[in-house]
Each structure stands twice: as C-alpha cells, then as structure tokens.
C-alpha positions in Angstrom: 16.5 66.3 20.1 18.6 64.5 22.8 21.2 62.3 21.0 23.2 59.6 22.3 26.3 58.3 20.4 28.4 55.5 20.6 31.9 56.2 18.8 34.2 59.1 18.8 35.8 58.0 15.3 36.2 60.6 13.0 32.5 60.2 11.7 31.6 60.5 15.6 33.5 63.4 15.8 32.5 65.1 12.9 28.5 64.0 13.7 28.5 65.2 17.1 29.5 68.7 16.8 27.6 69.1 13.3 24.4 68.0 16.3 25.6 69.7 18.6 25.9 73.1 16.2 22.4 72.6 15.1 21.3 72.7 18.6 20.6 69.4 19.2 21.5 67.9 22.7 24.6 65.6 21.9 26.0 62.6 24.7 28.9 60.5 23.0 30.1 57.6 24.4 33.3 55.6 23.7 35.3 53.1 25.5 38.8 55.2 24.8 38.9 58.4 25.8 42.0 59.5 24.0 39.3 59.3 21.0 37.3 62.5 22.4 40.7 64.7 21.5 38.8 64.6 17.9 35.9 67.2 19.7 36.5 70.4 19.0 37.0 72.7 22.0 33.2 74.4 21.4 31.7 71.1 21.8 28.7 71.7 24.2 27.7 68.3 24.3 28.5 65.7 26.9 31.9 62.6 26.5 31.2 60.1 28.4 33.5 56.9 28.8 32.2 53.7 28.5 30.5 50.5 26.4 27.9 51.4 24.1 27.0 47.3 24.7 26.4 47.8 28.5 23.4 49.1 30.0 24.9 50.2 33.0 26.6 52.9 31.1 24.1 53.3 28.4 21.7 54.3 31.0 24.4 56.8 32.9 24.5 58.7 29.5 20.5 58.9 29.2 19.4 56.6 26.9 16.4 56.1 28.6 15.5 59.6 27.8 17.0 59.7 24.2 15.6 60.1 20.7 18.0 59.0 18.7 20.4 56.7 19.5 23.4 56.2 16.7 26.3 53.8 16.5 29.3 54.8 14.6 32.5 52.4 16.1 34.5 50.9 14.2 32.6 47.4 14.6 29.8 46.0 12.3 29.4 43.7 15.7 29.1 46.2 18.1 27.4 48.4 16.4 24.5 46.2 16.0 24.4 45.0 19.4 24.3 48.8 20.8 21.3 49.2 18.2 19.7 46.1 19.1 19.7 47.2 22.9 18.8 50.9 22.5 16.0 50.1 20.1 14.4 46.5 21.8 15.5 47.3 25.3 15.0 50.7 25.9 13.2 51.7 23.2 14.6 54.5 21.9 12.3 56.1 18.7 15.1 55.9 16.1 18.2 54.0 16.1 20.8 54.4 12.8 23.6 51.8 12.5 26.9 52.0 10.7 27.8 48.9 9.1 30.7 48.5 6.5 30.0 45.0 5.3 27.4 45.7 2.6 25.4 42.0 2.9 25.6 42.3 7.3 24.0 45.8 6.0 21.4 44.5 4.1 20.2 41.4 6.3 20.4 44.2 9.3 18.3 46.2 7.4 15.7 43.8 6.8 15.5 42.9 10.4 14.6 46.5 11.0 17.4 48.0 12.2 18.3 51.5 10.4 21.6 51.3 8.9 24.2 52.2 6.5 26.9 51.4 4.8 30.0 53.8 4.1 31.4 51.1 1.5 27.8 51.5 -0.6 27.9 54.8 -0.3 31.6 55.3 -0.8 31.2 53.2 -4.0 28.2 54.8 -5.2 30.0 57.9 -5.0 33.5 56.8 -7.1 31.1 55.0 -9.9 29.4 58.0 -10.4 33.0 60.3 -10.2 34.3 58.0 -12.5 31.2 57.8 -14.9 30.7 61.1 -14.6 27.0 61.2 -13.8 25.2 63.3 -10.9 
C-alpha cells in the first residue's frame, strides 16, 4: 500500500518503519525536519518537509495516489484537519486520526473520521495492569 504520514513523533517514527519493514510504500511528512533524526538509517521510505494542512505539499508527497493517509502530530487540531482534507478533498480510501482528547475522539468519530485515542487506550491498558485482567 502507498502510505502517507503526517508526524515524525515517536509514534510516526516507530509506524513508518514498522510500514516500511512490511513492505508497504511509506511518505512521512512533518513541518520540522530535525523530527526525521527518529528514522532509522534503513528507512526506505520517503521524509518530506512540509504542512500536513496544505495541499500544496500534501499533493508533492502523493496523496492523490495514496491509500492510506494517517495523522499522528502532536495536535488533536491538526490532525483532524489533515484527515478532513485527505479523506473529503482528495479522497483517499482510509484515513486514521490520532486524537488524545477522548470526547474530540468520540464526536470525530461519529462524524466519520477513523480515529484513536492514545489516553483510551493508555487507560484501558493501566485498569486492566492494575486489575489484573487480560
């Protein structure tokens, strides 16, 4: 699959070459390119500076041809604005949105947007350490 990303946080990091090891075809964009240190050096995917909220550079790092489109910065805002453009503007198949407030993720959700929320899951996972369930 050909996979843009917006966000070379850790999780963008860590995503992109997991893709990119699976043999997926990996383009991640971010607007600080002292992030893209955080690729390893077998990274065969493409770093691209620039906006994940501007078309100008969406479109220089192939969204028009992508299948997946994934926003992983460290904004709830601009996270679902990337979304919003790659999946109602240029129609990308599947669109996944990180988002950490839990009722944004849930309204977001509703509206259609594929998301998650790292403070539901992170939670999740702590109850059930602490619990001790599965």
């Amino acid at each position: 699959m050909k996979i843009l990303m917006m966000g070379c946080s850790r999780v963008g990091a860590r995503l992109a070459t997991q893709l990119d090891e699976d043999g997926h075809k990996v383009t991640i964009l971010d607007n600080d390119t002292y992030s893209f240190r955080r690729l390893p050096a077998s990274f065969g995917g493409t770093a691209l500076f620039g906006n994940g909220i501007d078309e100008e550079s969406l479109k220089k790092a192939g969204i028009e041809d992508a299948d997946v489109f994934v926003a992983v910065t460290q904004g709830d805002n601009r996270n679902v604005m990337a979304c919003q453009i790659a999946k109602f503007i240029f129609n990308v198949p599947r669109v996944v949105c990180r988002i950490y407030d839990p009722l944004r993720e849930e309204l977001y959700s509703a509206l259609g947007l594929e998301t998650l929320s790292p403070t539901k899951i992170i939670s999740e996972l702590f109850r059930e350490k602490i619990e001790g369930t599965e």
